[in-house]
PANUGU-769535 format. One record per residue (C-alpha): residue in three letters; x, y, z. Coordinates in steps of 0.05 Angstrom, whole numbers, plus 5000, padded with zeros to 4 digits. Layout:
! residues N
+------+------+------+------+
: type :   px :   py :   pz :
+------+------+------+------+
:  ala :    X :    Y :    Z :
...
+------+------+------+------+
! end
This chain:
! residues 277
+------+------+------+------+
: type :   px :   py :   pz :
+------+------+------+------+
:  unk : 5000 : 5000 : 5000 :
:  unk : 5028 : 5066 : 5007 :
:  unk : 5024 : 5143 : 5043 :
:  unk : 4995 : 5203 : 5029 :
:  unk : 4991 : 5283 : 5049 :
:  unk : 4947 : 5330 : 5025 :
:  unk : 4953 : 5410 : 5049 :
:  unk : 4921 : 5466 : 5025 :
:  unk : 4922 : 5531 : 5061 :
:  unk : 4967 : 5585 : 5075 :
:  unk : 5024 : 5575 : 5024 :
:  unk : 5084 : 5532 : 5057 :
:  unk : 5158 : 5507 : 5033 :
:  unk : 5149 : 5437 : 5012 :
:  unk : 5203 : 5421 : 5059 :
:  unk : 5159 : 5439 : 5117 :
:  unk : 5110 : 5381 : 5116 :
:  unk : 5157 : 5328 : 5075 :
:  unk : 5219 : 5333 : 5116 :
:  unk : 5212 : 5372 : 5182 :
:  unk : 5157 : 5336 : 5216 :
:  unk : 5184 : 5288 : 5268 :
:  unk : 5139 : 5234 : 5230 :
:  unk : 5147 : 5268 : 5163 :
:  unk : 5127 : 5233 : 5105 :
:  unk : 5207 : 5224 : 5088 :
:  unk : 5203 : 5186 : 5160 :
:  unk : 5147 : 5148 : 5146 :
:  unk : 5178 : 5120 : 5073 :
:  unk : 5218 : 5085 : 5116 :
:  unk : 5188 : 5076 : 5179 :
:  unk : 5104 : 5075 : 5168 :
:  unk : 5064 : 5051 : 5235 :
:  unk : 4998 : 5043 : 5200 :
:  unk : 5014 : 5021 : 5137 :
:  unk : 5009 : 4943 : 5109 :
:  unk : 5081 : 4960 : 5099 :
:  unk : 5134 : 4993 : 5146 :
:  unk : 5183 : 5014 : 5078 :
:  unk : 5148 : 5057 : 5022 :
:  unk : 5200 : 5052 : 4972 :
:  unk : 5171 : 5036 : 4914 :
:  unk : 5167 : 5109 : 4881 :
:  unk : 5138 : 5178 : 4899 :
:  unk : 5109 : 5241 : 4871 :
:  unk : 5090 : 5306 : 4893 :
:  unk : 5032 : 5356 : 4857 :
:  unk : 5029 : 5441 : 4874 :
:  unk : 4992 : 5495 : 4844 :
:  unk : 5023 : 5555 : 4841 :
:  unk : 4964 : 5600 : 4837 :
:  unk : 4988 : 5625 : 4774 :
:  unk : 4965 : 5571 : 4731 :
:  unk : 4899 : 5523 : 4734 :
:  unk : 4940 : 5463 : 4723 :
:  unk : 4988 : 5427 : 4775 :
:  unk : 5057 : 5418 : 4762 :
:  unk : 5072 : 5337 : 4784 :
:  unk : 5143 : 5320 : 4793 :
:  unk : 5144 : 5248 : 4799 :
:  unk : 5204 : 5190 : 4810 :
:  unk : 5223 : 5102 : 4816 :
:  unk : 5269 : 5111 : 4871 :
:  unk : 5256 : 5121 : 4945 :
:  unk : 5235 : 5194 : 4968 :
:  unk : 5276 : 5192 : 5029 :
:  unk : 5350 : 5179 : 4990 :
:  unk : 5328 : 5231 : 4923 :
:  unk : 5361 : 5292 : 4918 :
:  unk : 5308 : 5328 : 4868 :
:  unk : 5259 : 5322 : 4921 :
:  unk : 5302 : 5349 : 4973 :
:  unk : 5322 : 5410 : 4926 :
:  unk : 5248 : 5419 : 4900 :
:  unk : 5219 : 5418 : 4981 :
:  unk : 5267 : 5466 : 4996 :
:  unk : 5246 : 5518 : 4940 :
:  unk : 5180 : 5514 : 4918 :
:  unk : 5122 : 5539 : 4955 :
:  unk : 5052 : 5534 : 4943 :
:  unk : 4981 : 5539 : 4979 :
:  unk : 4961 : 5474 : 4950 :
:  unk : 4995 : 5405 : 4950 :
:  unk : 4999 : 5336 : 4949 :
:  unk : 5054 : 5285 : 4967 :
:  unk : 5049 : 5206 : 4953 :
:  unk : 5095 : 5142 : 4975 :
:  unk : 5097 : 5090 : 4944 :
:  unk : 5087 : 5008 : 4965 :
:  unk : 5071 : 4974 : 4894 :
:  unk : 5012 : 4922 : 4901 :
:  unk : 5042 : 4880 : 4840 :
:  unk : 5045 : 4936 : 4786 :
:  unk : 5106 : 4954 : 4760 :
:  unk : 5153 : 5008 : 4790 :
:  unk : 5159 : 5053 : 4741 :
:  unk : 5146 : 5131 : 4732 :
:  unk : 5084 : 5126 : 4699 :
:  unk : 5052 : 5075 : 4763 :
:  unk : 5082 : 5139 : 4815 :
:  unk : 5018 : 5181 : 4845 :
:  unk : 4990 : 5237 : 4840 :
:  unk : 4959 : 5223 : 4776 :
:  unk : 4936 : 5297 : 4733 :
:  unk : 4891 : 5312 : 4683 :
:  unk : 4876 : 5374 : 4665 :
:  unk : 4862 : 5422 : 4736 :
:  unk : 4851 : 5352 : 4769 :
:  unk : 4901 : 5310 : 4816 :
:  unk : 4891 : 5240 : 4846 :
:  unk : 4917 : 5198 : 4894 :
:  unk : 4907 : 5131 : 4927 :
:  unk : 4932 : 5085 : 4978 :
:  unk : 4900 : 5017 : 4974 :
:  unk : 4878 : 4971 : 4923 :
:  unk : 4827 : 4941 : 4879 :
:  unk : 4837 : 4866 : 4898 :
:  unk : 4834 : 4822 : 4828 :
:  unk : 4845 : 4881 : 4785 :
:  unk : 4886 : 4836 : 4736 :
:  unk : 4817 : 4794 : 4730 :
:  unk : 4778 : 4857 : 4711 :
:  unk : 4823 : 4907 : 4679 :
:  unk : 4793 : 4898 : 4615 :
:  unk : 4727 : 4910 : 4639 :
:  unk : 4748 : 4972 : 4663 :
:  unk : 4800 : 5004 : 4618 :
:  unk : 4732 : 4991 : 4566 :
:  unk : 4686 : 5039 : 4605 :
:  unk : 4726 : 5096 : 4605 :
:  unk : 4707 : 5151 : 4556 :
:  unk : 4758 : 5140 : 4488 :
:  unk : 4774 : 5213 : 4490 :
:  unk : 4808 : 5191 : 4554 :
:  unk : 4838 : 5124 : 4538 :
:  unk : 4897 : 5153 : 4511 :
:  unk : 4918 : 5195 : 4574 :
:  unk : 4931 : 5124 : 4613 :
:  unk : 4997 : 5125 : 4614 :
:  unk : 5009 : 5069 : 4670 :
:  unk : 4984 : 5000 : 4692 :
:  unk : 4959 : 5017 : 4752 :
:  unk : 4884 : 4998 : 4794 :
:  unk : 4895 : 5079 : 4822 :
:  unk : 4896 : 5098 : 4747 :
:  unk : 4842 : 5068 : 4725 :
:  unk : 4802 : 5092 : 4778 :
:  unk : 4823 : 5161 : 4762 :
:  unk : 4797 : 5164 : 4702 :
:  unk : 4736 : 5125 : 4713 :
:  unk : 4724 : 5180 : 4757 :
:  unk : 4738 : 5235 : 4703 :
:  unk : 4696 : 5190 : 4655 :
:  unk : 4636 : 5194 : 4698 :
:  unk : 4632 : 5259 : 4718 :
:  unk : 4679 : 5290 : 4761 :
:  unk : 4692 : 5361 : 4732 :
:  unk : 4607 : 5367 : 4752 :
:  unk : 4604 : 5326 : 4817 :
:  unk : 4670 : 5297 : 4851 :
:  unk : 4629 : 5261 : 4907 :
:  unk : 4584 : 5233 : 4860 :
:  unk : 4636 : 5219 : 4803 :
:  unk : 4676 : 5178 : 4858 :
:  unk : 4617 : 5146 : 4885 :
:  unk : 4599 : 5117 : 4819 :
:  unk : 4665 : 5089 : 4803 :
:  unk : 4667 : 5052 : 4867 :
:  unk : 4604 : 5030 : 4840 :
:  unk : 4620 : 5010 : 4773 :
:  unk : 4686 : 4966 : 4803 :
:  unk : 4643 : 4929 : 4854 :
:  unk : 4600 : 4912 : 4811 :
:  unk : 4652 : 4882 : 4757 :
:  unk : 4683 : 4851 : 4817 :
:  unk : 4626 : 4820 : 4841 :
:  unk : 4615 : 4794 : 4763 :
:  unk : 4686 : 4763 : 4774 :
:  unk : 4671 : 4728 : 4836 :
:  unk : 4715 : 4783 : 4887 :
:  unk : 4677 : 4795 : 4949 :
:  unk : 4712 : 4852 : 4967 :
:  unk : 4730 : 4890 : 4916 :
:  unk : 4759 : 4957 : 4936 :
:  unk : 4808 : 4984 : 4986 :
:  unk : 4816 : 5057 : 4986 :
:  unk : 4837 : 5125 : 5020 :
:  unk : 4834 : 5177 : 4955 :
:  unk : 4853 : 5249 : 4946 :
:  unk : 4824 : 5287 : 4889 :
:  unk : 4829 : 5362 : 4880 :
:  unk : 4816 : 5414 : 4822 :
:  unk : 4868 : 5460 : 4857 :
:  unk : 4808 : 5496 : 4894 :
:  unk : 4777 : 5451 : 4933 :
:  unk : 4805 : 5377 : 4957 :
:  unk : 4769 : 5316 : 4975 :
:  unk : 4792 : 5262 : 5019 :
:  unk : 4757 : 5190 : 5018 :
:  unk : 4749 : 5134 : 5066 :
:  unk : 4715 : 5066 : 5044 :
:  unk : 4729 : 4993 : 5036 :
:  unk : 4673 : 4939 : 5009 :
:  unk : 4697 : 4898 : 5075 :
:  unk : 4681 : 4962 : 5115 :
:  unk : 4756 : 4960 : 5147 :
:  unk : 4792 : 5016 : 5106 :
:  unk : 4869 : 5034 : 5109 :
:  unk : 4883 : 5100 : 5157 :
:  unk : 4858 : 5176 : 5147 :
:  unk : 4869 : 5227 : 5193 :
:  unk : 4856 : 5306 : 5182 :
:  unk : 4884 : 5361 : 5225 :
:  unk : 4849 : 5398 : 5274 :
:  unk : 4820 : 5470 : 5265 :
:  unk : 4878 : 5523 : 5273 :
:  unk : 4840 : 5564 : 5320 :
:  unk : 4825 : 5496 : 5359 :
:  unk : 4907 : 5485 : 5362 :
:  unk : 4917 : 5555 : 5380 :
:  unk : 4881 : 5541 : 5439 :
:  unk : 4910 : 5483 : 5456 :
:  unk : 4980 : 5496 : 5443 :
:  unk : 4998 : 5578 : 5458 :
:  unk : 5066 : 5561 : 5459 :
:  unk : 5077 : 5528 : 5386 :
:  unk : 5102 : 5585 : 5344 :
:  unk : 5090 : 5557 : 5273 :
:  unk : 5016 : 5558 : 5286 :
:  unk : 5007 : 5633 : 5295 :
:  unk : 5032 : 5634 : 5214 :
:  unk : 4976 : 5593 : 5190 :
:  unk : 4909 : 5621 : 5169 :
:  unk : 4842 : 5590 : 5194 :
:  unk : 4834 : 5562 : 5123 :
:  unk : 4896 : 5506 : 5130 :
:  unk : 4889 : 5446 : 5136 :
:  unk : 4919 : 5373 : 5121 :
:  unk : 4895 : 5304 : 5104 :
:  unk : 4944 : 5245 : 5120 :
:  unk : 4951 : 5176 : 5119 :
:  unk : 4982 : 5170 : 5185 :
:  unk : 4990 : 5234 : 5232 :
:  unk : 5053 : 5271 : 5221 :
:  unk : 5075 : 5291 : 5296 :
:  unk : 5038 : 5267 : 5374 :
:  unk : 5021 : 5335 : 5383 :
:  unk : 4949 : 5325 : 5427 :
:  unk : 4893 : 5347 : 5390 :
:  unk : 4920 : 5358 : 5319 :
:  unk : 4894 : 5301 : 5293 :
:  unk : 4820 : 5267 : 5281 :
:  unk : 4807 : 5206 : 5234 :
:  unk : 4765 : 5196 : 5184 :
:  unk : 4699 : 5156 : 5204 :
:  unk : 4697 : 5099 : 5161 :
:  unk : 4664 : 5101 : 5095 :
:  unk : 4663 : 5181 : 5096 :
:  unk : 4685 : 5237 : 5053 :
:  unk : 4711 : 5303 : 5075 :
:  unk : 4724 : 5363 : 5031 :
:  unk : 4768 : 5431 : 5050 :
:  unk : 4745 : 5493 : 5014 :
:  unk : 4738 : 5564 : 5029 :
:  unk : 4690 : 5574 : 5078 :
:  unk : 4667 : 5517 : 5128 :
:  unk : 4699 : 5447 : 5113 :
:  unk : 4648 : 5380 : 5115 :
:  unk : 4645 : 5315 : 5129 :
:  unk : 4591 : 5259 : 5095 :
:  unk : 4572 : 5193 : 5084 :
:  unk : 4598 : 5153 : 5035 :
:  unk : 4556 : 5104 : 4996 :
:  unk : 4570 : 5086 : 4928 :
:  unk : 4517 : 5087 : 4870 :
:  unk : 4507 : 5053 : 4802 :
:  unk : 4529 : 5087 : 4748 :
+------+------+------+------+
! end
């Protein structure tokens, strides 16, 4: 499986949340506590906007994040208001730069940790629903891929929830056709570099670990004496795979079979059910 960040808010250093976290993400490539696996080695990527363009630029790699020096001169350099960071544990694809999250299309970026368990039986099935006009932007081999544009295919640029909910949907369905009884295994981050939403749900109803941060008034509060926090603007926040320090109170998880979304404005938190496309 693998670990994810997402952060949107007042505009940070890379380096900030990647390497200076006492459980960065950097740490937890190599030493996860609530991932399937301890070492996340298996590739990485990161995704910003820079506010001055609609699209994300994606820098993505093979090798470990926590030995790659492009990473570690990128975090220290480029800042942005929006991001998202991804480690990699392959599931059987192939490491290669085209399998590394976060996936784009167009304003869109997506990331996944988990899995849809017997992809190999219905990839075809899959790849064949997706709009042509898309097809050809599949670069990879990947479940997380797929899904992505499934997504795209059924309506995300109108309704993320919705899109999402009907691709879970449509692979538990084919699943089902294949004899899987439970099909899909997923935390996802989607964003159009506005807005970012954050999913929680597993057919088996025991889905991998989602945490987001507290309110930054709320950790004001708490905390008086934690400098960084008096930079940050009531609007940040962070979604995370596992939390990124023990400081009490910073971090809540994600019920099970949920979505949350961070926007301008007040944040929520739903239900998630998926739907027939």
């Amino acid at each position: 499986m693998c670990r994810w960040l997402a952060y949107s808010g007042t505009p940070l250093l890379l380096d900030a949340l990647l390497y200076k976290p006492a459980h960065s993400l950097i740490d937890q490539s190599l030493h996860s506590r609530m991932g399937v696996e301890t070492t996340n080695g298996d590739g990485f990527g990161v995704g910003w906007y820079t506010g001055e363009d609609a699209t994300p630029a994606v820098m993505r790699d093979i090798g470990p994040a926590w030995n790659n020096r492009t990473l570690r001169e990128i975090a220290d350099h480029v800042r942005s208001p929006l991001f998202f960071a991804h480690i990699r544990a392959s599931t059987g694809t192939a490491v290669q730069q085209s399998n590394c999250h976060p996936f784009r299309h167009g304003r869109w970026m997506w990331m996944h940790n988990g899995a849809i368990s017997g992809f190999h039986l219905m990839r075809r099935d899959l790849c064949m629903l997706v709009d042509p006009a898309l097809f050809a932007d599949i670069e990879g081999t990947t479940d997380s891929e797929v899904m992505f544009y499934l997504a795209v295919t059924l309506g995300l640029d109108q309704d993320p929830p919705g899109a999402v909910a009907r691709m879970v949907g449509v692979v538990e369905r084919s699943g089902h056709e294949h004899g899987v009884e439970f099909p899909m295994q997923m935390t996802v981050a989607v964003t159009d570099g506005e807005r970012v939403w954050a999913f929680r749900y597993s057919s088996q109803g025991a889905s991998r670990s989602l945490f987001y941060s507290s309110r930054v008034d709320t950790l004001r509060t708490l905390h008086p004496d934690v400098s960084y926090l008096q930079d940050l603007s009531e609007e940040t926040r962070l979604i995370v795979s596992e939390p990124l320090s023990d400081l009490p109170g910073a971090w809540n998880e994600v019920p099970e079979s949920s979505y949350g979304v961070v926007q301008p404005g007040a944040d929520g938190m739903f239900h998630f059910t998926p739907q027939p496309a």
